[in-house]
MIPAVEX-225759 format. One record per residue (C-alpha): x, z negated, y. Coordinates in steps of 0.02 Angstrom, whole numbers, plus 50000, padded with zeros to 5 digits. Layout:
REM MIPAVEX-225759
XZY...
***
This chain:
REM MIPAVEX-225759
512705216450721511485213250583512595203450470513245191650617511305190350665510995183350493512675174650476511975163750632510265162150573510865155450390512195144650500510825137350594509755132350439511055124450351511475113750515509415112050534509315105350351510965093650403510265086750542508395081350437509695074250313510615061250433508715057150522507875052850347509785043750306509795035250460507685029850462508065024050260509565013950324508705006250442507055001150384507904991450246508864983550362507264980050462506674973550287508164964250231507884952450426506134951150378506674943650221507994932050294506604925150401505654921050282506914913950169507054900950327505434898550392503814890250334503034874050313504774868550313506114875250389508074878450319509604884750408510364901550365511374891050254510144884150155509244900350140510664908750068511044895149949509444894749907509394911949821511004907649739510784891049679510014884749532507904876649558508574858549553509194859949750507724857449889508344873849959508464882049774506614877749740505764882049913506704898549910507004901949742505294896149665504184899449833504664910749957505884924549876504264927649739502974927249885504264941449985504464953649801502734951149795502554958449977503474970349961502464977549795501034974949897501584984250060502534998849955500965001949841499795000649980500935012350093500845026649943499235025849910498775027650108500025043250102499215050549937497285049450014497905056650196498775071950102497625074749963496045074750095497085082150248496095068650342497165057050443496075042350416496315041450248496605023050173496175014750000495185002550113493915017150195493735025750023493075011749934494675009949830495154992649872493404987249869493144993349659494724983549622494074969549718492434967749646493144972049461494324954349510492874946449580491984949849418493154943649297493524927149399491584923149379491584927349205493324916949149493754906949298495424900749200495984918749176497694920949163498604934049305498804946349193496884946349181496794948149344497864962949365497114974549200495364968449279495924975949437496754990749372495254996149263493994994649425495305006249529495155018049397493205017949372493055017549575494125031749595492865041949445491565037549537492345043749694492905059149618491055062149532490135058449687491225071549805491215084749659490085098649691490635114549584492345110249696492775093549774492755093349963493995082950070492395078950180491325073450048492625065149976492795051550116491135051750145490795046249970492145033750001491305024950147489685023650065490465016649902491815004749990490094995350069489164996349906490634988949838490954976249952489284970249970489004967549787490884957849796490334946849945488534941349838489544937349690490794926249759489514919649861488434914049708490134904249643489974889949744491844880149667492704895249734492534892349944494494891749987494754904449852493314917849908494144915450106495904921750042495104934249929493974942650070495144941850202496714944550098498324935750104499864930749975499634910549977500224904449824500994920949759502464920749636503204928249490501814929649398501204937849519502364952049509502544953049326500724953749280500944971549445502554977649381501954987549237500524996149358501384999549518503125005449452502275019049356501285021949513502505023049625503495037349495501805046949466501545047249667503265053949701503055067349544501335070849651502285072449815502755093349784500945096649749500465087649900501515098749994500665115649911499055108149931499075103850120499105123650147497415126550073496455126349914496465145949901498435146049939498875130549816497875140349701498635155549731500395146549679499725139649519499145123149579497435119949523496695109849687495315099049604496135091049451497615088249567496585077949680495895069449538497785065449482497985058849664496595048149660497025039849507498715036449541498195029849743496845019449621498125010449525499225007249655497724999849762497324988649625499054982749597498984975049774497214968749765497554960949598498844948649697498414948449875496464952049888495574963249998497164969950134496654980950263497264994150362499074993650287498735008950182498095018350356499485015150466501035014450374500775032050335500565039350516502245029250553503145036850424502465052950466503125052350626504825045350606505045057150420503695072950434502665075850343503495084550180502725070450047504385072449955505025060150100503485054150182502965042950012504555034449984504725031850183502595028450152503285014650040504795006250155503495005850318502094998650196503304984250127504034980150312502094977650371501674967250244502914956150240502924954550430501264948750427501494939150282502754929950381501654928850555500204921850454501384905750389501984901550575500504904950659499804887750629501024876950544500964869350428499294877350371499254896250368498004910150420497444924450294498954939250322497294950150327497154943050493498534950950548498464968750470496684970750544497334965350719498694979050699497744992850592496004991450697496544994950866497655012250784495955016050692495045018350844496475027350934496305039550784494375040850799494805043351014496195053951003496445063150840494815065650724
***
């Protein structure tokens, strides 16, 4: 009786394990299907618009076509560059909710985004001809030094997941205030400081993404190495301890990595909001929350919102367009404050 007891309890596992299998198939399958309409629309649709036709051609054709260079040259750079944006954004969201067990976690709230932004808003004063690539290591090294200073500021003989996003709020409006005098003081950069503040992808391309690539890729690996001790750590400090994971430096690993990956996105499309809060709660709920699967699903959600909005902000007015941080606010704020009603 005791063998066919555990016979049907091992039976039911394996079908249990089966059954998570096909959902996080099925969810993969279809948000890059989600992505890959996304994309087609904005292949087509912009200051001028192209049949399906020319869209297609455009990504197969060489520049010298009308198609091959509004595709080719405009929008298929300005979707990658989305999608970095979205993915990075998405991790780093999923990293700060795990590592803090706080579900308002974002690189937006914890000052992240706001160190990368006033590290780009720095070097633009200082060399406004700098190349992209100056951008990006700009950005990159004020992630890093934001998330020391975050880590620093919450440490107190063990770092607390309430201090730490405390420390985060206070810095993120330090930061941001000292951003919004700087550019302010630089009167030649109006248009510029508008796109910057409210963040958005206008005029994104290739560079773009090179001058990211060598930040977020790495990222994006480190984050999914992370994802196990994520897991461990989600039980408790004294547990994860207890199984040989040592809590703090872990969270300092976690911070760095969500650091980089914030300040790959800032370095191309400014100061984005709310995309690192929400895309993590939706791939919580449609994945769990075992990081192993909630990063890379973190990721997918992250890219799909970004390049939705991307694609709202270019019709919204045509021909002009509005700042994509527009739109993520006008998703991500109303959730915010269903999470402060509901959930905190």
């Amino acid at each position: 009786m005791g063998s066919l007891t555990a016979k049907a309890r091992a039976s039911s596992s394996v079908s249990s394990v089966r059954g998570r299998a096909r959902r996080h198939l099925l969810v993969a399958l279809l948000g890059f299907l989600t992505l890959a309409f996304v994309g087609l629309l904005t292949m087509m649709f912009g200051a001028v618009n192209l049949s399906i036709g020319e869209a297609m051609r455009g990504l197969v054709t060489s520049s010298d076509s009308f198609s091959g260079l509004v595709v080719g040259q405009v929008r298929f750079p300005r979707f990658l560059d989305a999608i970095m944006v979205g993915g990075s954004l998405g991790v780093a969201g999923a990293m700060l909710q795990g590592v803090t067990r706080n579900p308002l976690g974002d690189p937006t709230i914890f000052g992240l985004t706001a160190a990368a932004g006033l590290a780009s808003a720095t070097a633009i004063s200082l060399d406004p001809q700098i190349p992209q690539w100056g951008i990006a290591l700009a950005c990159m090294v004020g992630g890093l030094i934001g998330a020391g200073i975050l880590f620093v500021v919450a440490y107190r003989g063990a770092v607390s997941p309430v201090r730490l996003a405390l420390a985060g709020v206070a810095l993120s409006a330090l930061f941001g205030a000292i951003t919004v005098a700087l550019l302010a003081s630089v009167r030649t950069f109006i248009q510029t400081t508008l796109g910057f503040l409210a963040g958005g992808l206008y005029g994104s391309d290739f560079s773009d993404l090179h001058s990211i690539l060598p930040y977020a890729l790495p990222g994006l690996v480190a984050a999914f190495v992370l994802s196990g001790r994520l897991n461990i750590l989600s039980l408790g400090d004294e547990i994860a301890t207890g199984l040989g994971v040592l809590a703090d430096r872990t969270r300092l690993a976690v911070l760095v990595v969500a650091g980089i990956l914030t300040a790959s996105a800032v370095a191309v499309a400014g100061l984005v909001g709310f995309v690192g809060l929400l895309s993590p709660h939706v791939a919580r709920y449609l994945v769990g929350s075992d990081h192993r699967y909630l990063i890379p699903a973190s990721a997918l959600v992250g890219a799909i919102i970004v390049a939705s909005a991307d694609l709202v902000a270019k019709l919204v007015i045509m021909p002009s367009e509005i700042p994509m941080g527009v739109i993520t606010a006008a998703l991500g704020a109303p959730f915010l404050l269903y999470l402060v009603r509901f959930k905190v």
